[in-house]
Biopython code that builds the backbone (N, CA, C, O; Angstrom):
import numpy as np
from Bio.PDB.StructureBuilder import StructureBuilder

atoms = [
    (1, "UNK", "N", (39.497, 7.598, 2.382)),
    (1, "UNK", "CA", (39.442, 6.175, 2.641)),
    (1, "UNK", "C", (40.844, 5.568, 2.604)),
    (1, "UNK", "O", (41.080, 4.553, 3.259)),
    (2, "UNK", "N", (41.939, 6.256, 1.734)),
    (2, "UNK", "CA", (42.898, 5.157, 1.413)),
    (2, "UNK", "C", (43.874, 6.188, 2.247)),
    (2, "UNK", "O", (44.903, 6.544, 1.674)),
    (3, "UNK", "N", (43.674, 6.557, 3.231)),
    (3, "UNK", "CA", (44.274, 7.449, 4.399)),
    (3, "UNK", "C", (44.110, 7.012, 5.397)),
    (3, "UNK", "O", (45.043, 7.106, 6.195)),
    (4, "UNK", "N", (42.784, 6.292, 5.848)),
    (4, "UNK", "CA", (42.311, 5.512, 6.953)),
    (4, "UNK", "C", (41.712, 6.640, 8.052)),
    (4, "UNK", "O", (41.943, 6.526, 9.255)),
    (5, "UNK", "N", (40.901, 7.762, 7.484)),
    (5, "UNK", "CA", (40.518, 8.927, 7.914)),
    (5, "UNK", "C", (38.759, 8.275, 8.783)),
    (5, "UNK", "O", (38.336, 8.832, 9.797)),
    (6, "UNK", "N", (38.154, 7.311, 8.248)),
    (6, "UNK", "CA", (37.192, 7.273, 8.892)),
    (6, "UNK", "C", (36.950, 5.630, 9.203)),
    (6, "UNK", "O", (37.738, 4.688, 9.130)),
    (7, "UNK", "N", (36.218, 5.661, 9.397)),
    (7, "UNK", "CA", (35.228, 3.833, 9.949)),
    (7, "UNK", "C", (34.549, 3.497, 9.193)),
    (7, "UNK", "O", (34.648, 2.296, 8.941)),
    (8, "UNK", "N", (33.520, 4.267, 8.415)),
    (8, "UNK", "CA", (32.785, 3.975, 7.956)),
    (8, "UNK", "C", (32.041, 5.230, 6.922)),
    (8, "UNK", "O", (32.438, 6.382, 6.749)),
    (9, "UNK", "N", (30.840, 4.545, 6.332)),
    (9, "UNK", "CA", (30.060, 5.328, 5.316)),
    (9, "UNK", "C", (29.062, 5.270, 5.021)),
    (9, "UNK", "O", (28.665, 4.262, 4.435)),
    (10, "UNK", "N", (27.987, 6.620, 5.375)),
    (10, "UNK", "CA", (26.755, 6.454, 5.242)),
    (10, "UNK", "C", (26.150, 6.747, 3.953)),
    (10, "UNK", "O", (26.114, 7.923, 3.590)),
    (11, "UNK", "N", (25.723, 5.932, 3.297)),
    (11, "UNK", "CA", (25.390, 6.071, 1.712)),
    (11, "UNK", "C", (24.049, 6.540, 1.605)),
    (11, "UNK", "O", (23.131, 5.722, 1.554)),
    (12, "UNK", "N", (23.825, 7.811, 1.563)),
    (12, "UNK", "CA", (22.214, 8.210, 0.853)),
    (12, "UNK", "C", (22.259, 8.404, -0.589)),
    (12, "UNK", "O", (22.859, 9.211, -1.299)),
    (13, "UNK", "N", (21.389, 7.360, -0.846)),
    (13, "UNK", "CA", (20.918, 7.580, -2.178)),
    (13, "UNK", "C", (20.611, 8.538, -2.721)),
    (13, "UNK", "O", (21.009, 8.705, -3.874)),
    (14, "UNK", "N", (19.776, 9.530, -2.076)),
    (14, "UNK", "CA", (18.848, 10.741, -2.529)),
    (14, "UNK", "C", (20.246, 12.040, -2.489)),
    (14, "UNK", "O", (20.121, 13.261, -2.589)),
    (15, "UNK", "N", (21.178, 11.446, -2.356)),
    (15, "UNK", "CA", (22.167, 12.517, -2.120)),
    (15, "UNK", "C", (23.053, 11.947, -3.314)),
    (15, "UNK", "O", (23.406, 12.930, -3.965)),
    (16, "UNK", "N", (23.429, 11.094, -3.734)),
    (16, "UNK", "CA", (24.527, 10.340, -4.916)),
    (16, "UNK", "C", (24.129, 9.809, -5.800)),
    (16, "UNK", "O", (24.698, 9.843, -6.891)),
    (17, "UNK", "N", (22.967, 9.128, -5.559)),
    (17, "UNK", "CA", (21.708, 8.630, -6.825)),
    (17, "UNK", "C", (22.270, 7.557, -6.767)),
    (17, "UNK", "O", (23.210, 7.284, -6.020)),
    (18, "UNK", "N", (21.451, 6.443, -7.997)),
    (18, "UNK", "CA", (22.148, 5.282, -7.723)),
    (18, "UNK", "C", (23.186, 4.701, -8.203)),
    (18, "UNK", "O", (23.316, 3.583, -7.705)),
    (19, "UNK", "N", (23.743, 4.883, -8.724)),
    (19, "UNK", "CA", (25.257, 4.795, -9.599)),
    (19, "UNK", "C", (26.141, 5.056, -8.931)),
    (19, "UNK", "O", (27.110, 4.317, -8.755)),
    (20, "UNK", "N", (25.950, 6.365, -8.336)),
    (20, "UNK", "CA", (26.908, 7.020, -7.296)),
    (20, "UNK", "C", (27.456, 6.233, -5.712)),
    (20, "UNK", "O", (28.594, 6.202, -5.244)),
    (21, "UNK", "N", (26.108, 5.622, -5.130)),
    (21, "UNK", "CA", (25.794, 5.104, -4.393)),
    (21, "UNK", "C", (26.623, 3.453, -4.673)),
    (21, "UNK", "O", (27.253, 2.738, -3.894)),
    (22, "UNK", "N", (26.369, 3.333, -5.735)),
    (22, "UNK", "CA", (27.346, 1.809, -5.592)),
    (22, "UNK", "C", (28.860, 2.107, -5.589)),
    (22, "UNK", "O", (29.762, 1.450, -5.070)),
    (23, "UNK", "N", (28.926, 3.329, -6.338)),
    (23, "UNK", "CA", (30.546, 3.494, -6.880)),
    (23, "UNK", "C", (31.317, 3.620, -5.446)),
    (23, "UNK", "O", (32.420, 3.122, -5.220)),
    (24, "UNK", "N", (30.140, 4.767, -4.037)),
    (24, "UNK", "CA", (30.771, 4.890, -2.914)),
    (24, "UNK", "C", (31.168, 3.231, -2.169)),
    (24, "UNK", "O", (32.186, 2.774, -1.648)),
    (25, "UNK", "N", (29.426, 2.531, -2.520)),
    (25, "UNK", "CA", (29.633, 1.114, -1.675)),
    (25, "UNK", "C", (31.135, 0.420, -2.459)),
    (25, "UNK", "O", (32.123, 0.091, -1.801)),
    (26, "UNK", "N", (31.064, 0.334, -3.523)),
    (26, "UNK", "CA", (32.537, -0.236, -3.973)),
    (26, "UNK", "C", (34.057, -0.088, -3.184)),
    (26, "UNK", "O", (34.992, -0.759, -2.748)),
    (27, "UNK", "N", (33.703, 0.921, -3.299)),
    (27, "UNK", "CA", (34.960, 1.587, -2.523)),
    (27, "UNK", "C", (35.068, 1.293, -1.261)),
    (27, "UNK", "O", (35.815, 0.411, -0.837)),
    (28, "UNK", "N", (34.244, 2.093, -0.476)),
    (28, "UNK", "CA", (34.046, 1.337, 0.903)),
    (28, "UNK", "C", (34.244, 0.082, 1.227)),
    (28, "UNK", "O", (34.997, -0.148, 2.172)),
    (29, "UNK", "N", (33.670, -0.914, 0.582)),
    (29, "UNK", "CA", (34.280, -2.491, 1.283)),
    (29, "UNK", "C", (35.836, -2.795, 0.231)),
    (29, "UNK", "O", (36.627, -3.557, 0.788)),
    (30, "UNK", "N", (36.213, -2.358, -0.937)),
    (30, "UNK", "CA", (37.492, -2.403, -0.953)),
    (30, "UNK", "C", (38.367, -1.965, 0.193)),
    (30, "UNK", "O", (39.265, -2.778, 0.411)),
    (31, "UNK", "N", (38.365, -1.055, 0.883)),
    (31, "UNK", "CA", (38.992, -0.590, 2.017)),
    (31, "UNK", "C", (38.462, -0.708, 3.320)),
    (31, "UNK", "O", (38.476, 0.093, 4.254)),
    (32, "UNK", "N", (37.796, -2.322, 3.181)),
    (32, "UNK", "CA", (37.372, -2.636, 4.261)),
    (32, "UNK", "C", (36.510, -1.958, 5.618)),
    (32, "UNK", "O", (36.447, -2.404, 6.764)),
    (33, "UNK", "N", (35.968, -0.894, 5.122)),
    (33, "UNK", "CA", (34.589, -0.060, 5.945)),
    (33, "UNK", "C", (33.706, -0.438, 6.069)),
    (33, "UNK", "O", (33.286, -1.229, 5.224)),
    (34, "UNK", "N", (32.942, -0.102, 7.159)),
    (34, "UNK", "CA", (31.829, -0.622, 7.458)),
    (34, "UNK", "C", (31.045, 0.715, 6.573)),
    (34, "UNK", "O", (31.419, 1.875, 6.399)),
    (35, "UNK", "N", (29.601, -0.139, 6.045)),
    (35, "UNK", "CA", (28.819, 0.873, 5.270)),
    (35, "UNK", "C", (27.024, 0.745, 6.248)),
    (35, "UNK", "O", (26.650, -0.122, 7.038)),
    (36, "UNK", "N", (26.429, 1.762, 5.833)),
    (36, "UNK", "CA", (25.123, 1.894, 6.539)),
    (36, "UNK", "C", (24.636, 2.972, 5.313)),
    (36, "UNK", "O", (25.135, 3.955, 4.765)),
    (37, "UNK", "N", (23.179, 2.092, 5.193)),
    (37, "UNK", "CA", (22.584, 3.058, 4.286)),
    (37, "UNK", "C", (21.282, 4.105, 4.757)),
    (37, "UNK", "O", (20.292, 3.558, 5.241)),
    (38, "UNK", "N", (21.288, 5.068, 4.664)),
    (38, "UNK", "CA", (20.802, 6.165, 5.080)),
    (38, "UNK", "C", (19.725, 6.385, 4.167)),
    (38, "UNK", "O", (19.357, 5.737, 3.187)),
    (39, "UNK", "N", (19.051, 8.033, 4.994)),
    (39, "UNK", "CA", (17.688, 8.729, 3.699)),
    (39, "UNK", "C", (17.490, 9.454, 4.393)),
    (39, "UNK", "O", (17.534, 9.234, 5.604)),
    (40, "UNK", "N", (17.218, 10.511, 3.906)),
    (40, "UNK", "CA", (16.408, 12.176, 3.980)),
    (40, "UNK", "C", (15.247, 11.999, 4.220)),
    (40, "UNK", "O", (14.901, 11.267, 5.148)),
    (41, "UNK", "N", (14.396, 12.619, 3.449)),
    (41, "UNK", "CA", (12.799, 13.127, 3.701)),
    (41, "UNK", "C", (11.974, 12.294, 2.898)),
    (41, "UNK", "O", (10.746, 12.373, 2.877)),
    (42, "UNK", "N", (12.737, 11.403, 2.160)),
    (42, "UNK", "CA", (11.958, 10.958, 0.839)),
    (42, "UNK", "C", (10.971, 10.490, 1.032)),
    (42, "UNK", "O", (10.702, 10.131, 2.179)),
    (43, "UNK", "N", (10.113, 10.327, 0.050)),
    (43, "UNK", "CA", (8.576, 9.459, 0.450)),
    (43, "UNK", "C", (9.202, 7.909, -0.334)),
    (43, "UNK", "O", (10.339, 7.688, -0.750)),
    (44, "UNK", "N", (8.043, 7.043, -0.335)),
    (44, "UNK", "CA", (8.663, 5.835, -0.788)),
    (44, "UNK", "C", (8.876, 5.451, -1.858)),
    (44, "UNK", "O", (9.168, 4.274, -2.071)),
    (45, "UNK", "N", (8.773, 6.442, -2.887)),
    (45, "UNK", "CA", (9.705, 6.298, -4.280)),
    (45, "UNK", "C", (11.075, 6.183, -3.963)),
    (45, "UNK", "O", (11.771, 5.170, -4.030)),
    (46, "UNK", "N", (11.444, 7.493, -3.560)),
    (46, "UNK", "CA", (12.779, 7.610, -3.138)),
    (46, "UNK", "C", (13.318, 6.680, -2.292)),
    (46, "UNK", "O", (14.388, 6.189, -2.652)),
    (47, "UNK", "N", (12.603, 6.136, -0.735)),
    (47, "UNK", "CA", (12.957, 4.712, -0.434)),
    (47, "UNK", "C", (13.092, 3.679, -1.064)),
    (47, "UNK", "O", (14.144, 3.042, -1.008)),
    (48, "UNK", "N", (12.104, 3.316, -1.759)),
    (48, "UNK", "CA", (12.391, 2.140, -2.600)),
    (48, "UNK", "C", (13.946, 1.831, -2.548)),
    (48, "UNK", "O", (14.514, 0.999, -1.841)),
    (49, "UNK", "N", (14.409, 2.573, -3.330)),
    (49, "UNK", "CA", (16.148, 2.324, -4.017)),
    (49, "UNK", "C", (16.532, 2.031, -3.260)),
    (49, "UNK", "O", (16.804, 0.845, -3.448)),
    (50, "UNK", "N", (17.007, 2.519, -1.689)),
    (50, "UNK", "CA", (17.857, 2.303, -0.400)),
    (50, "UNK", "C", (17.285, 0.759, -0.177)),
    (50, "UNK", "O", (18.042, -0.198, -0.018)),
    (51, "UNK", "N", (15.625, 0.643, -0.191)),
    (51, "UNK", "CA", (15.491, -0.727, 0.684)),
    (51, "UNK", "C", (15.864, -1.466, -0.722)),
    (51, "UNK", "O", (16.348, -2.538, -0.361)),
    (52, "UNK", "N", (15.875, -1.427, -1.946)),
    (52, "UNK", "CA", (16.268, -2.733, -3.057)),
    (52, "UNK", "C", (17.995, -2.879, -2.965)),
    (52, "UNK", "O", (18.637, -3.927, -2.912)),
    (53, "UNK", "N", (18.522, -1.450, -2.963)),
    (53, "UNK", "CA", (20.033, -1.641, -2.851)),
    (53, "UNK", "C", (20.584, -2.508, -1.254)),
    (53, "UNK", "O", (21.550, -3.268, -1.192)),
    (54, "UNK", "N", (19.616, -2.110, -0.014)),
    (54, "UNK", "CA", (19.715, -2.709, 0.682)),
    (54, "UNK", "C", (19.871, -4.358, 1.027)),
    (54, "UNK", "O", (20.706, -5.102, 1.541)),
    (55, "UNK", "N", (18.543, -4.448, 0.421)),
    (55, "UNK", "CA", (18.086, -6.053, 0.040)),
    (55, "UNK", "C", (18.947, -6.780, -0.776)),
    (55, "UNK", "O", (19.369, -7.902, -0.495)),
    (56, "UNK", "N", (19.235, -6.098, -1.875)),
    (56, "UNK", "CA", (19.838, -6.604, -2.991)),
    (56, "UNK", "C", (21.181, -6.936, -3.017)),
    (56, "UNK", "O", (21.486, -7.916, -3.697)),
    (57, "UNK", "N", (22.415, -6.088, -2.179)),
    (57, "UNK", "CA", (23.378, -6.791, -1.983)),
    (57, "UNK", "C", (23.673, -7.387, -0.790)),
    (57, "UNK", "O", (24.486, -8.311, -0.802)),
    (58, "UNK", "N", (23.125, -7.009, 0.337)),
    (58, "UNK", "CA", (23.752, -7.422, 1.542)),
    (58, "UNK", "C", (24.654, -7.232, 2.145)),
    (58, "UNK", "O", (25.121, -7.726, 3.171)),
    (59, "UNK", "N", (25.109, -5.998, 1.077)),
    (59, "UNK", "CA", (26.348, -5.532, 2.095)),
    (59, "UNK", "C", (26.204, -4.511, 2.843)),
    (59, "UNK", "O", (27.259, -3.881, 2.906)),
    (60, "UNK", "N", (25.071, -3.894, 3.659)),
    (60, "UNK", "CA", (25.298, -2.928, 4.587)),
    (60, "UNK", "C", (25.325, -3.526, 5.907)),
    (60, "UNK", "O", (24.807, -4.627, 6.092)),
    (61, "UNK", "N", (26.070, -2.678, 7.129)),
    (61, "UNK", "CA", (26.116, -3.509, 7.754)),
    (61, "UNK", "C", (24.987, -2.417, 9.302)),
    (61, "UNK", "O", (24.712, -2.646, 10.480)),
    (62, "UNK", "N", (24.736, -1.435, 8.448)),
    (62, "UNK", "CA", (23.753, -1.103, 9.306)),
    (62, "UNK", "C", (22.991, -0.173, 8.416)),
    (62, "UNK", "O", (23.544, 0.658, 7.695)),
    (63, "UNK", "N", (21.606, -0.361, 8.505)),
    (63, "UNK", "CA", (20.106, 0.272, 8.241)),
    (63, "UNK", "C", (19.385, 1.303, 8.819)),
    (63, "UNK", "O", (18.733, 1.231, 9.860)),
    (64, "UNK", "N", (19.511, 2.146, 8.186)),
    (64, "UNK", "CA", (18.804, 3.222, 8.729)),
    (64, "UNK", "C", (17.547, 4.144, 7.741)),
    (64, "UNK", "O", (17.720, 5.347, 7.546)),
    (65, "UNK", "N", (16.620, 3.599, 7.317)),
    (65, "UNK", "CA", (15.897, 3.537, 6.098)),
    (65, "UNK", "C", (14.351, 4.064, 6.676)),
    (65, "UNK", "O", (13.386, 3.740, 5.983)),
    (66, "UNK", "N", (14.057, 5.002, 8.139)),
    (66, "UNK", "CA", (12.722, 5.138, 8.525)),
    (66, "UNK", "C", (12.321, 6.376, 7.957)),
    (66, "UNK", "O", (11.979, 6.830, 9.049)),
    (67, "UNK", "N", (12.059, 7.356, 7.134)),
    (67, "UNK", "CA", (11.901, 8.574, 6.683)),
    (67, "UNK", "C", (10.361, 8.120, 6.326)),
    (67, "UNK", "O", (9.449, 8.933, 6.177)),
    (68, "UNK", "N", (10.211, 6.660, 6.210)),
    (68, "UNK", "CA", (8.490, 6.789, 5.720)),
    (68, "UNK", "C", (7.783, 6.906, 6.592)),
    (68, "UNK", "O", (6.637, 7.282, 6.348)),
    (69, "UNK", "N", (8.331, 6.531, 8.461)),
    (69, "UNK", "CA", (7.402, 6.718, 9.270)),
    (69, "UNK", "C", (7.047, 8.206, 9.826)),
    (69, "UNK", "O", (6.445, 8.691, 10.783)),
    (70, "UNK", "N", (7.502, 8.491, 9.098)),
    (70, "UNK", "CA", (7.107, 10.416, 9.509)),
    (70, "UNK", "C", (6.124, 10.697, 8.418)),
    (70, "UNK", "O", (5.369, 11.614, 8.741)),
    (71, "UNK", "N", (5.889, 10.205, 7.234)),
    (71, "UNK", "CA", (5.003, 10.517, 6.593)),
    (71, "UNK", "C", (3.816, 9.858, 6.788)),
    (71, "UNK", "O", (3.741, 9.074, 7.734)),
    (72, "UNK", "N", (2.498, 10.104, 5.776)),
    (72, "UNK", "CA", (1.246, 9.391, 5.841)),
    (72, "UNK", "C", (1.624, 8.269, 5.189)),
    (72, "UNK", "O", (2.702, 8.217, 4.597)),
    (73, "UNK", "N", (0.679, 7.142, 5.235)),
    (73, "UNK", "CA", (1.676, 5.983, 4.070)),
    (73, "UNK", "C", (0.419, 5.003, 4.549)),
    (73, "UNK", "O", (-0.252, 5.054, 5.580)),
    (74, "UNK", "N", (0.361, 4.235, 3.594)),
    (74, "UNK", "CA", (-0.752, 2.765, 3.881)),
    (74, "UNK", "C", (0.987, 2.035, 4.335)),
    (74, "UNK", "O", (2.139, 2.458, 4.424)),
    (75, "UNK", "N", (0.224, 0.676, 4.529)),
    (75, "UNK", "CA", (1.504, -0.972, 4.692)),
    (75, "UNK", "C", (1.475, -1.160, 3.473)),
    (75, "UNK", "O", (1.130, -2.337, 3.571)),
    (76, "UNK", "N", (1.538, -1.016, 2.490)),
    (76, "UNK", "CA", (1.396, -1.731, 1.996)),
    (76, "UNK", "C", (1.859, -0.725, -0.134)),
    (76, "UNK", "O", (0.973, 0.013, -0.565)),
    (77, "UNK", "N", (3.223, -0.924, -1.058)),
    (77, "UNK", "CA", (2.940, -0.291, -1.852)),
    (77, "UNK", "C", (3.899, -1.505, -3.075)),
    (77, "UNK", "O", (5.039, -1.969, -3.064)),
    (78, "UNK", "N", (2.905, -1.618, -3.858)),
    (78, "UNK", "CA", (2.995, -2.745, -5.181)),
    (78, "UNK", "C", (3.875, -4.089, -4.192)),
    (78, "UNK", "O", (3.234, -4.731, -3.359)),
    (79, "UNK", "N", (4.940, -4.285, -4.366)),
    (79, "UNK", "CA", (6.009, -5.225, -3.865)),
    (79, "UNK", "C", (6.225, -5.178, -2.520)),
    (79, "UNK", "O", (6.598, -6.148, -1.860)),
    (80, "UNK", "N", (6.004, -4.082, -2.085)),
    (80, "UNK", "CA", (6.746, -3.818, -0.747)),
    (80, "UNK", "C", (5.463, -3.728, 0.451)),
    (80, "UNK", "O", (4.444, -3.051, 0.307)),
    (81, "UNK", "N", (5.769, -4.528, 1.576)),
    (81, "UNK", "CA", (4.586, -4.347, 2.690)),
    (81, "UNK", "C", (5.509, -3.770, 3.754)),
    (81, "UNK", "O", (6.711, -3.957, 3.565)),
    (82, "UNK", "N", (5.192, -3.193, 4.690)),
    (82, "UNK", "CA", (5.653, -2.245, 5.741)),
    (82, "UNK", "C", (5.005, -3.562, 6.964)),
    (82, "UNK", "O", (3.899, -4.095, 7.049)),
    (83, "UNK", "N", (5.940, -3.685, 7.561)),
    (83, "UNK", "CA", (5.610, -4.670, 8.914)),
    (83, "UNK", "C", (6.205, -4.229, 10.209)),
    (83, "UNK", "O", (7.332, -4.626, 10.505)),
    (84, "UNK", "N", (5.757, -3.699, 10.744)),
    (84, "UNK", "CA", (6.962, -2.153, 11.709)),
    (84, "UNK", "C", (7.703, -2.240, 11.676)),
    (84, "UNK", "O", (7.517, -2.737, 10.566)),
    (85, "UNK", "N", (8.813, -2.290, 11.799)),
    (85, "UNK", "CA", (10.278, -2.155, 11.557)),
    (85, "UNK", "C", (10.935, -3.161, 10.468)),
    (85, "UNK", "O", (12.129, -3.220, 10.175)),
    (86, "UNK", "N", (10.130, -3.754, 10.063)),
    (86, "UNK", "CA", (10.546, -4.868, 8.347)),
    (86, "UNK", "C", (9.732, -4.157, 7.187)),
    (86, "UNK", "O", (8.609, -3.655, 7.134)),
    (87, "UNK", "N", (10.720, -4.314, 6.322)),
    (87, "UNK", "CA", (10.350, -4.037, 5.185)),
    (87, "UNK", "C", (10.334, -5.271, 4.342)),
    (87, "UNK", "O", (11.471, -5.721, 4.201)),
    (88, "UNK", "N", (9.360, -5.991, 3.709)),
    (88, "UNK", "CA", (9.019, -7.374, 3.006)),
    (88, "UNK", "C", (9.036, -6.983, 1.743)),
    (88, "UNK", "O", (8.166, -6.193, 1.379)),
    (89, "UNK", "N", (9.896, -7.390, 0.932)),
    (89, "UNK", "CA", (9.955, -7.526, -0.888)),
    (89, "UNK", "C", (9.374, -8.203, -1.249)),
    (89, "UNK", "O", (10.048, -9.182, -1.569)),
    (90, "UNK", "N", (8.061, -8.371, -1.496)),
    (90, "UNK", "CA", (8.241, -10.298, -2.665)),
    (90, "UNK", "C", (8.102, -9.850, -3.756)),
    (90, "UNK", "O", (8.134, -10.592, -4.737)),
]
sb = StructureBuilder()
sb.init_structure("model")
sb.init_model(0)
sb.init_chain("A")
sb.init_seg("    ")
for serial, (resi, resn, name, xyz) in enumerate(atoms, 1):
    if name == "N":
        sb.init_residue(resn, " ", resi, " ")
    sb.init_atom(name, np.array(xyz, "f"), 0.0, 1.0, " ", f" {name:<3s}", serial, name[0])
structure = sb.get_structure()
């Protein structure tokens, strides 16, 4: 980053956990990168985190969070409703 080697940074959670995951986002907008948050295979435990870290700061500047539509899944789990391509917190 402090080389100016890339553009940007795709942050998977399921790969850095969540601690890790902020320490990368930190960094990244200190050195002015664009960030996008990513995911593997996870089911929606493992989503969860990406869409709250998502939600929660506002700093990504691109989303890439669909790994649940490959699985079975209701709309609908405690907080979170699935609206095709939105994900709703209340």
């Amino acid at each position: 980053m402090e080389e100016n080697l890339c553009d940007g940074v795709n942050i998977k959670i399921a790969k850095s956990g969540i601690l890790g995951s902020q320490k990368i986002l930190a960094m990244a907008k200190k050195h002015s990168l664009r960030v996008m948050i990513g995911c593997m295979a996870e089911t929606i435990v493992g989503l969860s985190a990406g869409i709250h870290m998502a939600a929660g700061t506002g700093a990504f500047d691109y989303i890439d969070l669909d790994s649940i539509y490959f699985l079975h899944h209701k709309k609908r789990y405690g907080t979170l409703t699935i609206d095709g391509p939105r994900f709703i917190i209340s």
